[in-house]
C-alpha positions as CSV (number, residue, x, y, z in Angstrom):
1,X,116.2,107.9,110.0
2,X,116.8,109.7,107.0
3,X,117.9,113.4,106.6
4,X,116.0,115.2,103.6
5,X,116.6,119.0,102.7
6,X,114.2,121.6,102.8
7,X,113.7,121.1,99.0
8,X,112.5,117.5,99.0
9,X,110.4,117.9,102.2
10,X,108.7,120.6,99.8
11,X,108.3,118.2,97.1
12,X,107.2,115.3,99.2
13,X,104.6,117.6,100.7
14,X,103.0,118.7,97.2
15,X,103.1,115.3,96.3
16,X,100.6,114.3,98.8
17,X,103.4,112.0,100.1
18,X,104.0,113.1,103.5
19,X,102.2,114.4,106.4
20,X,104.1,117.2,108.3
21,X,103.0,117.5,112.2
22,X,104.0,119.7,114.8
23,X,103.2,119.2,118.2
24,X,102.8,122.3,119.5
25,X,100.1,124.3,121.7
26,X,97.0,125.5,120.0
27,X,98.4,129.0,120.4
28,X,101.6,129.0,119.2
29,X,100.1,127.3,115.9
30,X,98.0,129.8,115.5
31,X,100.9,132.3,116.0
32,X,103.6,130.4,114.0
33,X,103.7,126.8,111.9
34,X,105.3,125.6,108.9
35,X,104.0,126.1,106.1
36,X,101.8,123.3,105.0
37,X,102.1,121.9,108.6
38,X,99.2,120.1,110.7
39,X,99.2,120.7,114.3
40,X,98.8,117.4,116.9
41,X,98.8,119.1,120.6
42,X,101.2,118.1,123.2
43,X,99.1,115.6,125.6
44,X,97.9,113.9,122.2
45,X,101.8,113.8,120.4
46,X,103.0,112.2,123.8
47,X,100.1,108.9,123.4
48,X,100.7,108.3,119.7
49,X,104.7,108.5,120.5
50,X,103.8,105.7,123.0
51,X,101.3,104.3,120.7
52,X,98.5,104.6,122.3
53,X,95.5,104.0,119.6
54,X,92.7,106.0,122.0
């Protein structure tokens, strides 16, 4: 895996290039996400990390 600064995660995301997800809890998204961040909870992060395509 390849380490990217701050800088060209920024780029990448204006670009349309990347997809930036958090897996957090619908709260603490609410509270407090990176900017430009989409939010997969927990339970669902944990099946598409096993690849499950439900």
């Amino acid at each position: 895996m390849e380490t990217i600064t701050r800088e060209q995660l920024r780029v990448l995301l204006e670009a349309g290039a990347v997809a930036l997800i958090e897996a957090l809890p619908a709260a603490a998204y609410a509270a407090e996400h990176l900017p430009g961040a989409l939010n997969v909870p927990g339970a669902l992060s944990a099946e598409l990390a096993e690849g499950d395509a439900r």
